[in-house]
N, C-alpha and C positions, 0 to 999 in steps of 0.2 A: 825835209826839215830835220838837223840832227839836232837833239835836245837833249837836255838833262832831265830827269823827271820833278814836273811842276804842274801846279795847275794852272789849265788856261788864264790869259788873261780878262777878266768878264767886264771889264770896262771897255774894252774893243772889242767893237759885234765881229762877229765870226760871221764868214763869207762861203757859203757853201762850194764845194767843187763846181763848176758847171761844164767844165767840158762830158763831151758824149762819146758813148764806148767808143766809135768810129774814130773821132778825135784819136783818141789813144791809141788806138790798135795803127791805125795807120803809120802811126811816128815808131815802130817796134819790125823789123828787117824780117819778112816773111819764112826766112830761114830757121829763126827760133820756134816757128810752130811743131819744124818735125819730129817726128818721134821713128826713131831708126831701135828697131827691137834689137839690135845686136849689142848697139852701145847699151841702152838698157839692162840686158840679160849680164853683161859685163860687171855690171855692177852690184846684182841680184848677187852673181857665184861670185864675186869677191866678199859679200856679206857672207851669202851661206857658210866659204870656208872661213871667215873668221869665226864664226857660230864655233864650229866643228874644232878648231885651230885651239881654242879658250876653253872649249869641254875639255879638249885633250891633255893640257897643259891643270886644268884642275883635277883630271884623276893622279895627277905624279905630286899634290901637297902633300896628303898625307904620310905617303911613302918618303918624302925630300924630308919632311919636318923630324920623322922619327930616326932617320939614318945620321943626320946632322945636329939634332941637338938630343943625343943621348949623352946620358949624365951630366946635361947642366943646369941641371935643378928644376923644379916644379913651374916655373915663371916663362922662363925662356921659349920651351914648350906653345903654352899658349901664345905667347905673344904674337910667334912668327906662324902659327898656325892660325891666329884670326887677322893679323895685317894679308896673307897669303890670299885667305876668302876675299877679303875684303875688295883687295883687287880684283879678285875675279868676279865677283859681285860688279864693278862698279863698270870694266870694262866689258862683259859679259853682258850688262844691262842696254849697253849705248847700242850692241851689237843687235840684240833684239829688236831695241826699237827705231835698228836702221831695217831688218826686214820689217814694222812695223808701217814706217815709211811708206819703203817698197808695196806693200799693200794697199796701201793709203793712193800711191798713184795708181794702183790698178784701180784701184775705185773709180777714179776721175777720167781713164782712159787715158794717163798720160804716157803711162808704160809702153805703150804698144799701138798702132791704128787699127787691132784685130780686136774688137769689140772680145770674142771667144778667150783670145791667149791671156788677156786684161782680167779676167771673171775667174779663167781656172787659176792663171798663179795668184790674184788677191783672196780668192777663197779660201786656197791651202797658208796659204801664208797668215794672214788673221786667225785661222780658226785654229792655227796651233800657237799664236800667243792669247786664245781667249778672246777674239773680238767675234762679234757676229757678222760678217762680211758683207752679207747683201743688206742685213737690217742697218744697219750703220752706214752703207753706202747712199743708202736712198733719203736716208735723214740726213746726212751730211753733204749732198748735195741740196736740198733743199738750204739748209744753212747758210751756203754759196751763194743760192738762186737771192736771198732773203739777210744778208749779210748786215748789222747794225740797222736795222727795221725792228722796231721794240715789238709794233703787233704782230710780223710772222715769221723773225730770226728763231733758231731751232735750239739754241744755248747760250748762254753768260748773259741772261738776259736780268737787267739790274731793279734789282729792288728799288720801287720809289720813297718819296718820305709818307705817304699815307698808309702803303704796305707795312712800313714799319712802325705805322703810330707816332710819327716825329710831325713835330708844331712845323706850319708854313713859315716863309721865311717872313725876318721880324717880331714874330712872336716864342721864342727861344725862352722854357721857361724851368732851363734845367735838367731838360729831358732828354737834351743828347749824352750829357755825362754820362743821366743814368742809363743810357741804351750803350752807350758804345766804350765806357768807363769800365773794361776788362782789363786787367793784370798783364803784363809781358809774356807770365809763363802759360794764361791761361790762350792768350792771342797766339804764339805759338802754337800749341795744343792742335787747337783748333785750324793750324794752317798745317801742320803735321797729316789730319785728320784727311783735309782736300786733296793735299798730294797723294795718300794711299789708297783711299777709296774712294774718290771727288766719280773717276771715269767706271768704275763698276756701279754706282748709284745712278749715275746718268744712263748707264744702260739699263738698269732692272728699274729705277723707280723716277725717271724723269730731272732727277733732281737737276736745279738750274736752267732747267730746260724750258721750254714754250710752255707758259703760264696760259693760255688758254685749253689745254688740255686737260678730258679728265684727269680726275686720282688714279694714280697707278697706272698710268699710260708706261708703257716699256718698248723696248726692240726686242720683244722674243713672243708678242700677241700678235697673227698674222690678221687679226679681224680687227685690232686696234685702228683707234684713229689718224694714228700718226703713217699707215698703208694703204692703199689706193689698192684699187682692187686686181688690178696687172701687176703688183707686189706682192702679192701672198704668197706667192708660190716661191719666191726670192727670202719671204722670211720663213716659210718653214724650212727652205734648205738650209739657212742658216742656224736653225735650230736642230733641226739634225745632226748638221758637223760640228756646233757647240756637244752634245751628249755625246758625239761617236769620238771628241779628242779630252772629254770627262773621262771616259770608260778607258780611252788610251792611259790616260794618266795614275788612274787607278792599278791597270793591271800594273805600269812603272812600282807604284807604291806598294805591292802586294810582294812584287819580285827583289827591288831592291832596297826598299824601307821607305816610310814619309819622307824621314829626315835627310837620307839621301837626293829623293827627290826637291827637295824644299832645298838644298845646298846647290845643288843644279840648275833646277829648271824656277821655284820658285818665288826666291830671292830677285833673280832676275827677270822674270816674270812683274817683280811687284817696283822693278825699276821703269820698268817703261811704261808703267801709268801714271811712277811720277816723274819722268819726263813729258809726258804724253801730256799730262795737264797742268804742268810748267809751261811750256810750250803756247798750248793753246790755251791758257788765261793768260800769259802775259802778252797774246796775241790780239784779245778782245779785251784787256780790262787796262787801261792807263787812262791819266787826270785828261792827257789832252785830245784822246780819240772823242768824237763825238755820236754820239745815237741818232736816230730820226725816228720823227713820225712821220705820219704816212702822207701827209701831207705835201711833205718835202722829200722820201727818201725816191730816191732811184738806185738802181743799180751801183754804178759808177762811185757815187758817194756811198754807199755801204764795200764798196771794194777797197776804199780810199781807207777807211775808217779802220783801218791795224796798222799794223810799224812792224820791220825789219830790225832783228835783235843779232849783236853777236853773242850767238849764244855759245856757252863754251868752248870758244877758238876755232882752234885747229880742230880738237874732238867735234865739235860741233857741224862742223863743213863735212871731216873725214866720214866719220860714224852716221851722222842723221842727217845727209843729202844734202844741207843748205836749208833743211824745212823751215828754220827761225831767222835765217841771215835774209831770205829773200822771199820772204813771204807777201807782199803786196801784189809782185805782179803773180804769184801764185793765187790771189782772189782776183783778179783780175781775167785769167786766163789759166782754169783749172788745169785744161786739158797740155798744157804748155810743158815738157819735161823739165823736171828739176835741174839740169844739169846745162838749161838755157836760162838759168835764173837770173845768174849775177850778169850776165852780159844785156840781158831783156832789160835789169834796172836801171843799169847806168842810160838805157833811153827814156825808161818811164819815168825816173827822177826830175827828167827833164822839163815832160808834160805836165805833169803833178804840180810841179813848182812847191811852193807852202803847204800844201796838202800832203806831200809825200814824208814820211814818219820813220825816221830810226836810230835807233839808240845803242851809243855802245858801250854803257853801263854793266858793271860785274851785274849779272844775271841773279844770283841768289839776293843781291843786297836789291835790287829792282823787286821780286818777288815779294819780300818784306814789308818795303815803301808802300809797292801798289796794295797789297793785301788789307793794308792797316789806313790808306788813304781813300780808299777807293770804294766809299758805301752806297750810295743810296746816289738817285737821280730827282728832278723836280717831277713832280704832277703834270707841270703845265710849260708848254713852251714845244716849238717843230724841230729843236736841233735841243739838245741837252748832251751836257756832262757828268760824269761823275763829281760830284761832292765829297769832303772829307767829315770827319766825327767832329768837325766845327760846325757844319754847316755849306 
């Protein structure tokens, strides 16, 4: 279904999916399941050398800036010295969080069918942008197994109206102004806030995360609840290579300065979390995806349950794999390589019918909409949506 963003229509009951993974998988040309490490790897070292490519081209600003605008006054100087980062900030960013990606399919096994080659390059590859590898693998496969399931999905999991203290519906009695009656600048603020630390909070303190969990549930506690006991030994590895590319990072800042570091690696370090949770909120959070309880969800219907965004063009396809353009049959079929995406949709589009979700809305103006539309869910009912600051 391509749409504009709206909220459903709730005068028209909503028809749950019912086809069966079977169903689906069947109608998708067995070809798309392979995973050929060569192509793979292919595209691993065409990231690495863009990494490498864009470091390189950022140690010659300074040098370009001071040789070409000597003596033209105080302004010029900066100008082309912050538009120069800027760029390499912004494409430097995308580059990151296509090895970020990259990671992200090792997780899933879609990289590779060598369970081994899957584990060591997503380890190296997360742990030097900061993610914990195996602790994030193991929760995010469960998020997969449990996808739009309010009682055992693993993130974006939505506030209801009694969580928020808001009157059932009909009895509205001025209480949503005053809960959700913030300021532009301060709604902003606050979406400013989600983009830059939304995915470091979700790993240290749960946030957003599975509401059935203790307080301070995290990915770096191997006796936490969120670990099975044949996982501990996966989180403390990961917590090892979190401290052992801390300590990398530091002797960087000791040998060539914070601020060096932070111009480098930092900046765009803090791009691909907010891509990363660009990404996947406006994967899980729109008026028209619907939630389940458990009553009703299976599988299938929580795989159904995100949309297919074009997100940033051509950057989006080139840089970040396709992860936003063809994400449904990626819940569908984790292990399926990204680079059978687009070709696996155009069949599953097919299956899906009205169930299948995607939008080809400017991305940031989507972000806005949903952020500010998209609060709270009802108490009661097997299939819910998102409500807005009406009600």
């Amino acid at each position: 279904m391509v749409h504009e963003n709206s909220a459903p229509n709730r005068d028209q009951a909503f028809v749950p999916l019912n086809s069966t993974l079977r169903d689906v998988k069947e109608r998708i040309p067995p070809e798309f399941f392979d995973r050929n490490i060569f192509r793979s790897s292919g595209y691993l070292l065409r990231d690495i050398c863009l990494v490498a490519i864009f470091f390189l081209l950022a140690t010659w600003i300074e040098p370009f800036v001071a040789r070409n605008t000597l003596g033209s006054g105080l302004y010029w100087p900066v100008l082309a010295r912050s538009a120069l980062w800027l760029v390499y900030w912004w494409f430097q960013g995308l580059a990151f969080t296509g090895l970020w990606v990259m990671g992200h399919e090792c997780g899933h096994g879609a990289f590779s069918s060598n369970k081994y080659i899957c584990d060591i390059l997503g380890s190296l590859l997360h742990t030097a942008l900061l993610t914990p590898y195996w602790s994030w693998k193991y929760v995010h496969r469960r998020h997969h197994s449990n996808h739009a399931s309010l009682e055992c999905d693993e993130v974006y999991i939505p506030h209801t109206r009694s969580e928020l203290g808001l009157p059932q519906p009909g009895h509205d009695d001025g209480q949503f102004e005053e809960y959700f009656g913030d300021t532009p600048i301060y709604t902003m603020l606050m979406l400013v806030r989600q983009q830059v630390l939304a995915f470091p909070a979700y790993l240290w303190f749960n946030a957003s995360g599975q509401k059935s969990y203790p307080r301070w549930s995290n990915h770096f506690n191997p006796n936490g609840v969120m670990f099975s006991d044949d996982q501990r030994l996966g989180v403390v590895l990961s917590d090892i290579a979190m401290i052992s590319m801390a300590f990398i990072i530091s002797q960087f800042c000791a040998t060539f300065g914070w601020l060096q570091v932070l111009k480098f690696y930092g900046i765009p370090w803090l791009a691909v979390n907010h891509w990363f949770v660009m990404i996947t909120y406006l994967h899980h959070s729109d008026p028209v995806l619907p939630h389940y309880r458990k009553g009703v969800w299976n599988f299938q219907r929580g795989a159904a349950a995100t949309i297919d965004r074009d997100f940033l063009g051509w950057q989006g396809r080139f840089f970040l794999h396709d992860v936003a353009h063809f994400h449904v049959v990626h819940h569908f079929f984790p292990k399926m390589p990204w680079y059978h995406g687009e070709a696996a949709t155009g069949y599953l589009r097919h299956v899906l019918g009205p169930h299948y979700h995607h939008s080809s809305l400017p991305v940031f103006k989507v972000l806005w909409h949903n952020y500010t539309v998209c609060q709270f869910i009802d108490d009661e009912g097997d299939v819910v949506f998102y409500r807005d600051r009406l009600g």
